[in-house]
C-alpha positions as CSV (number, residue, x, y, z in Angstrom):
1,X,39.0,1.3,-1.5
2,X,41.6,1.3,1.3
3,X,39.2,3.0,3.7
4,X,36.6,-0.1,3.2
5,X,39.5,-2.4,4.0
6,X,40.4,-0.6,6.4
7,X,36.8,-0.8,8.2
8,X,36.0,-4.0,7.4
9,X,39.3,-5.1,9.4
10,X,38.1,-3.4,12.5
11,X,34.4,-5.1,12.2
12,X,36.4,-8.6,11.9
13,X,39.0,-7.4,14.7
14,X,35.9,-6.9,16.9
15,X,33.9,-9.9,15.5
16,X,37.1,-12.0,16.8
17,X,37.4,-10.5,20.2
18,X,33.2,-11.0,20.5
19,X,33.5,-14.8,19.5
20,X,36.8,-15.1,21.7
21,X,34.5,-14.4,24.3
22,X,31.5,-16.3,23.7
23,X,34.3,-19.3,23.8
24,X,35.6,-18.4,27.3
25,X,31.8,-17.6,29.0
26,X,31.0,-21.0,27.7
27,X,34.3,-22.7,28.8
28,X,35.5,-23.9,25.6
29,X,32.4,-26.4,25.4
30,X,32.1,-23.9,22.0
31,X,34.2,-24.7,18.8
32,X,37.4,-22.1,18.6
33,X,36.2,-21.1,15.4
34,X,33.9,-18.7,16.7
35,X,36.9,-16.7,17.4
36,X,39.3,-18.2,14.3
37,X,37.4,-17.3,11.2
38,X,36.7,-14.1,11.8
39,X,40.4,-13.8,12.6
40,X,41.6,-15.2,8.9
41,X,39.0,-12.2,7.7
42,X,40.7,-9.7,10.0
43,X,44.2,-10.9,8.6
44,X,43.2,-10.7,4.8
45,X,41.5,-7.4,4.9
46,X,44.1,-6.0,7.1
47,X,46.8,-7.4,4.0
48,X,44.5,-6.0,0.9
49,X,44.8,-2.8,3.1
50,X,48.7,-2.8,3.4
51,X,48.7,-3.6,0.1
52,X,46.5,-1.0,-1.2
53,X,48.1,1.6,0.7
């Protein structure tokens, strides 16, 4: 179960850094939480990992 945490982090990680970009190409005329939620994923999954391990 840790490993699917574990991978699932990483797709949110990369998810965050994707929409963190889509904000700055579009100037911030975007809403942030393109780049926010999949962060709060990322955070929770990386946790459940830490916590599994």
């Amino acid at each position: 179960m840790g490993k699917i945490y574990k991978c699932i982090s990483i797709f949110f990680v990369i998810l965050t850094f994707i929409g963190g970009g889509y904000v700055l190409i579009n100037k911030g005329n975007v809403n942030a939480g393109y780049a926010v939620i999949p962060m709060l994923g990322a955070l929770i999954f990386n946790l459940l990992y830490r916590k599994q391990n």
